[in-house]
TORKEPA-888570 format. One record per residue (C-alpha): residue number from 1; x, z, y; residue in one letter. Coordinates in pm, whole numbers, plus 50000, padded with zeros to 5 digits. Layout:
BEGIN
SITE num  east    up north residu
SITE NUM     X     Z     Y      A
...
END
This chain:
BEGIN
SITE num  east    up north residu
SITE   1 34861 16067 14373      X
SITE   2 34971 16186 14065      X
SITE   3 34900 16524 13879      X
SITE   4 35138 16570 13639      X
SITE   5 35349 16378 13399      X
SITE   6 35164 16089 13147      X
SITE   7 35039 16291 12809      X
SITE   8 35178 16009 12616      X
SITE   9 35552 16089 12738      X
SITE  10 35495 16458 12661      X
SITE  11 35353 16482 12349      X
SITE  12 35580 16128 12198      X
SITE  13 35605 16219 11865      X
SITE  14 36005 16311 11784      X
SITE  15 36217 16121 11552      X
SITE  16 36142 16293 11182      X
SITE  17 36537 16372 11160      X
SITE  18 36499 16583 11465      X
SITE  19 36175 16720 11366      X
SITE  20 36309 16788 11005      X
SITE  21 36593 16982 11121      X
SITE  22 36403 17181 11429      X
SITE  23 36160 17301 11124      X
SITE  24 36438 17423 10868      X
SITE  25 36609 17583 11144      X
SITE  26 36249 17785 11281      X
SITE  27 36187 17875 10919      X
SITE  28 36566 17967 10848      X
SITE  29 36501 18203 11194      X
SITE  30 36176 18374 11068      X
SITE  31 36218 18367 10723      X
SITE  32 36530 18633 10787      X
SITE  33 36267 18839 11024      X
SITE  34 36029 18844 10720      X
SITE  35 36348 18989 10485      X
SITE  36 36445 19177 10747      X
SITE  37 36764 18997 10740      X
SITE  38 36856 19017 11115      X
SITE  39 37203 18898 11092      X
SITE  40 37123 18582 10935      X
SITE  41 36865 18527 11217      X
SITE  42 37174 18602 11516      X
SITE  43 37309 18330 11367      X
SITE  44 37070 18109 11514      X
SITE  45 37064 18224 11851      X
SITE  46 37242 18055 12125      X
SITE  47 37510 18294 12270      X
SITE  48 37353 18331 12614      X
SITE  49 37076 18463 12431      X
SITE  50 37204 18670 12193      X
SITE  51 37223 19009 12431      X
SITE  52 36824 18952 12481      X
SITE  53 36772 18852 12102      X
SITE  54 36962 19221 11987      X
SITE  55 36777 19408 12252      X
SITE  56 36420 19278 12174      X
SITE  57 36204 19463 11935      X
SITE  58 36160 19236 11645      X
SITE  59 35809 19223 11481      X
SITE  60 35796 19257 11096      X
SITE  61 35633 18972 10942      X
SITE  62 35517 18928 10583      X
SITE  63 35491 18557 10583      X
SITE  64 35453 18329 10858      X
SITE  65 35333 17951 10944      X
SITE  66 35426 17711 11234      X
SITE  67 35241 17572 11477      X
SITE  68 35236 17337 11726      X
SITE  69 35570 17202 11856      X
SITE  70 35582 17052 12234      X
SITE  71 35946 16875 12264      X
SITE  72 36099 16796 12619      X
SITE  73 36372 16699 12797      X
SITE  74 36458 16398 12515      X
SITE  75 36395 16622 12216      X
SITE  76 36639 16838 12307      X
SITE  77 36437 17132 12382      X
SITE  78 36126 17281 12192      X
SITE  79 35856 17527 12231      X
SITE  80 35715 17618 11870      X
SITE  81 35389 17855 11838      X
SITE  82 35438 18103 11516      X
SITE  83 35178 18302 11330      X
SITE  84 35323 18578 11213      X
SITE  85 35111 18782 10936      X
SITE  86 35144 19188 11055      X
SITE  87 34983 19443 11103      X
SITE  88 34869 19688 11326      X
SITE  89 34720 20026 11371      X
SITE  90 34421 20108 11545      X
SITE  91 34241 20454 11608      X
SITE  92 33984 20575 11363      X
SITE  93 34080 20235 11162      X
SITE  94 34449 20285 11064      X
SITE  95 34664 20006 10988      X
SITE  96 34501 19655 10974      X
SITE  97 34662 19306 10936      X
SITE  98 34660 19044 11185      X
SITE  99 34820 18701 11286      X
SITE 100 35020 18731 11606      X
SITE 101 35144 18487 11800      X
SITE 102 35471 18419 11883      X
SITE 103 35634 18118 12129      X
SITE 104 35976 18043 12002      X
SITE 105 36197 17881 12260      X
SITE 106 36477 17625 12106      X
SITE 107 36735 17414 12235      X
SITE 108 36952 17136 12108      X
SITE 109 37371 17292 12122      X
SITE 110 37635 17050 11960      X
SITE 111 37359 16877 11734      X
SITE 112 37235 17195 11596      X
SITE 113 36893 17415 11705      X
SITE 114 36959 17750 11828      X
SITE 115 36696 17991 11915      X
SITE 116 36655 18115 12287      X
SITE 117 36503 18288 12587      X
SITE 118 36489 18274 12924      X
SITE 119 36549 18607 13101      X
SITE 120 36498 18668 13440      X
SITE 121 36726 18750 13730      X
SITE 122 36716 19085 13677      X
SITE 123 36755 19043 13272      X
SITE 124 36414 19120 13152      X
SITE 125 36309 18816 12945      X
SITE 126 35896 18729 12949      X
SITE 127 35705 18749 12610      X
SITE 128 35337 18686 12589      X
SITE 129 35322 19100 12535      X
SITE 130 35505 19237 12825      X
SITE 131 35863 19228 12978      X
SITE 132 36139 19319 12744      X
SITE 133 36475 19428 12925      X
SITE 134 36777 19382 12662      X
SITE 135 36999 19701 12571      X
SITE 136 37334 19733 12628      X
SITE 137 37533 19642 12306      X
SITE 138 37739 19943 12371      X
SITE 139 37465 20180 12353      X
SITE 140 37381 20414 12098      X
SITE 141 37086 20282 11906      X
SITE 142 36741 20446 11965      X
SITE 143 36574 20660 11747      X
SITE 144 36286 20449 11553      X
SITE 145 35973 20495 11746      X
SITE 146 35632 20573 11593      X
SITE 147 35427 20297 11405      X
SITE 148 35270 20040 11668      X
SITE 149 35521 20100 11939      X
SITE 150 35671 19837 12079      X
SITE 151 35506 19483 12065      X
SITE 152 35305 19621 11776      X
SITE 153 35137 19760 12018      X
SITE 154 34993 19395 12130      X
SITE 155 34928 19246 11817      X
SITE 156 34674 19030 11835      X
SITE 157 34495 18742 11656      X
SITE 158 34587 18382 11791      X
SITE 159 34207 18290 11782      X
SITE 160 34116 18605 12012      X
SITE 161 34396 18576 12208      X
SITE 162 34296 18244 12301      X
SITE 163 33958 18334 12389      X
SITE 164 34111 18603 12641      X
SITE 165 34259 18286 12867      X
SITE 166 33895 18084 13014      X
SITE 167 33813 17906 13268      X
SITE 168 33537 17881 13504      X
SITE 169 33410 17550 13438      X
SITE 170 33534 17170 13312      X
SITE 171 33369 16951 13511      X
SITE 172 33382 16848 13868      X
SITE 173 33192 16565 14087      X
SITE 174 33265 16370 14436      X
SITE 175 33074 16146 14574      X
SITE 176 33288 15765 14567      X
SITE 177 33309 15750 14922      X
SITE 178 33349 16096 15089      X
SITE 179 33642 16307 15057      X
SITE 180 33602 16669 14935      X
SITE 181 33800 16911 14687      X
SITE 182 33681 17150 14455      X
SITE 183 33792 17510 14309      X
SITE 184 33796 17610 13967      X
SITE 185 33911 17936 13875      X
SITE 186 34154 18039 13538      X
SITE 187 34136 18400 13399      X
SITE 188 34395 18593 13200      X
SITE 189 34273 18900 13027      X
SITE 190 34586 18903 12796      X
SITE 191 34802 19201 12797      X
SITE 192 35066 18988 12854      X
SITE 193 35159 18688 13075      X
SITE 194 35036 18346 13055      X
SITE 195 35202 18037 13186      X
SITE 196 34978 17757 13329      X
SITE 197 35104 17423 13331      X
SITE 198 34906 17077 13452      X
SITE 199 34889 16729 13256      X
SITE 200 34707 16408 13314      X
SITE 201 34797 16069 13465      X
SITE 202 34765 15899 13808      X
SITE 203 34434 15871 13964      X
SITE 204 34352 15707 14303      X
SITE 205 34324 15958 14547      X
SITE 206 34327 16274 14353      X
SITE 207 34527 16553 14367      X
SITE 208 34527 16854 14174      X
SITE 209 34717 17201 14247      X
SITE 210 34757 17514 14109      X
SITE 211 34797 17849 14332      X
SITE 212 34968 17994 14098      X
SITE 213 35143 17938 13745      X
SITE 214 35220 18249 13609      X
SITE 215 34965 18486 13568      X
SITE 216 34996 18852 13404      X
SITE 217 34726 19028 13272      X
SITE 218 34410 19033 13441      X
SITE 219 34540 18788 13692      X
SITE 220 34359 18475 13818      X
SITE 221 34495 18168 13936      X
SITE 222 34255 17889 14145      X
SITE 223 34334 17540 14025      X
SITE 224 34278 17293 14354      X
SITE 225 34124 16946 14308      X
SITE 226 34090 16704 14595      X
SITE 227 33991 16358 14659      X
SITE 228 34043 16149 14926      X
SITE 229 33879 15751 14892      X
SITE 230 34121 15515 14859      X
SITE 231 34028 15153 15052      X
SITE 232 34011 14867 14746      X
SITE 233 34082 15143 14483      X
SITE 234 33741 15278 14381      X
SITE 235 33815 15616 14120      X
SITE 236 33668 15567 13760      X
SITE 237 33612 15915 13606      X
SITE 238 33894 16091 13419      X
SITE 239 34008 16407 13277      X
SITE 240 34305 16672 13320      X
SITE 241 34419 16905 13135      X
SITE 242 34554 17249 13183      X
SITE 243 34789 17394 12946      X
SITE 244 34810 17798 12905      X
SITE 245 35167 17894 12711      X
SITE 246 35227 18030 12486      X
SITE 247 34903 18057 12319      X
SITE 248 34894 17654 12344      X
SITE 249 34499 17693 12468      X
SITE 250 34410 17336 12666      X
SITE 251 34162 17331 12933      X
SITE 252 33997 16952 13013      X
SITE 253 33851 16946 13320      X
SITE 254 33624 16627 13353      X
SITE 255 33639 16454 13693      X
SITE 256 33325 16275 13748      X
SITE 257 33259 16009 14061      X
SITE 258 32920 15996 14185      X
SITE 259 32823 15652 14342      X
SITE 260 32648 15749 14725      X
SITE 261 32239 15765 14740      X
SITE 262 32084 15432 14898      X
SITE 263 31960 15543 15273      X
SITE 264 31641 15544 15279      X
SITE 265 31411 15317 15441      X
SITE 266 31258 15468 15766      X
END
């Protein structure tokens, strides 16, 4: 059965003229966000995005570096993980600095990147710190709220972030010859949502499920793993992998097959 698409197709490496220009355009974005230059960033968001991109609060960032980039759909979209160096303030501490992380969302229009997001029906678009609900462009602007309002008010560092997302355990047995499932459990203590995704290849007689794939904070979602033997197919051990966007944190979970005890002589 299989489990989820071949690692190998998701993770080909792109063409360096796509990746070139997908890297100039991220830093062109954020590089306007660190001059506060927000005009110069609009113009590389993709118009069905642009109501959510002028509503959104839009975090501050003295420098920034880029992370991992997973393409799709033939390189023409990408999800790009950002460090963004901030900072934020905390009781009795006052203002700190700290790396948040960011998922930037970009698609392929007409040869060129353009930024995006993807809102839901009723117009609030998901960010790993909450649900942000554009303004109306004809609105009056609001007054500037106080320091750490907003998303401030979630910055956190990508390493602790990613330690907030676990896992139960990474390793699972059957016995080669009887059926059976296990259940593995994924917590997200996040104050934001996390997005669970599965990878691996095809192996004989597995299956592997998740309840769930969105999980907001302090949500848990029960990842499903079954085997059934398969006649003149017997399972070699393998691995999956669960994938929790957008703080790009992989989970392998080993699947091991046990070969049956001999009966024993009576």
């Amino acid at each position: 059965m299989l489990l989820a698409q071949d690692p190998a197709a998701l993770f080909s490496k792109a063409p360096p003229d796509i990746d070139e220009a997908l890297r100039a355009r991220v830093t062109k974005f954020y590089q306007a966000h660190v001059e506060g230059k927000f005009r110069v960033a609009d113009e590389l968001v993709a118009e069905d995005s642009k109501d959510i991109f002028f509503g959104m609060d839009k975090p501050r960032c003295r420098s920034f570096a880029l992370g991992p980039i997973t393409y799709s759909e033939n390189f023409t979209r990408a999800r790009v993980m950002i460090s963004c160096d901030t900072e934020m303030v905390m009781v009795m501490m006052g203002r700190i600095p700290v790396k948040m992380p960011i998922l930037s969302l970009w698609k392929m229009i007409d040869g060129q990147w353009f930024w995006y997001a993807e809102p839901q029906v009723d117009r609030e678009a998901r960010t790993p710190f909450g649900l942000h609900k554009p303004q109306d462009p004809s609105a009056q602007p609001a007054a500037p709220g106080p320091a750490g309002g907003g998303l401030s008010s979630y910055f956190v560092d990508l390493e602790a972030a990613s330690r907030l997302v676990k896992i139960d355990r990474e390793e699972v047995h059957f016995n080669r010859d009887t059926a059976g499932s296990e259940r593995l459990t994924i917590t997200n203590s996040m104050p934001g949502f996390v997005k669970l995704s599965l990878q691996g290849g095809i192996i004989p007689g597995v299956a592997a499920k998740l309840d769930k794939e969105e999980l907001k904070s302090g949500e848990s979602a029960t990842l499903t793993i079954s085997y059934s033997p398969v006649k003149d197919s017997p399972p070699q051990d393998n691995t999956l992998t669960v994938v929790a966007d957008p703080i790009n944190k992989e989970f392998t979970v080993r699947i091991r097959f046990m070969q049956p005890e001999p009966a024993t002589a009576r």
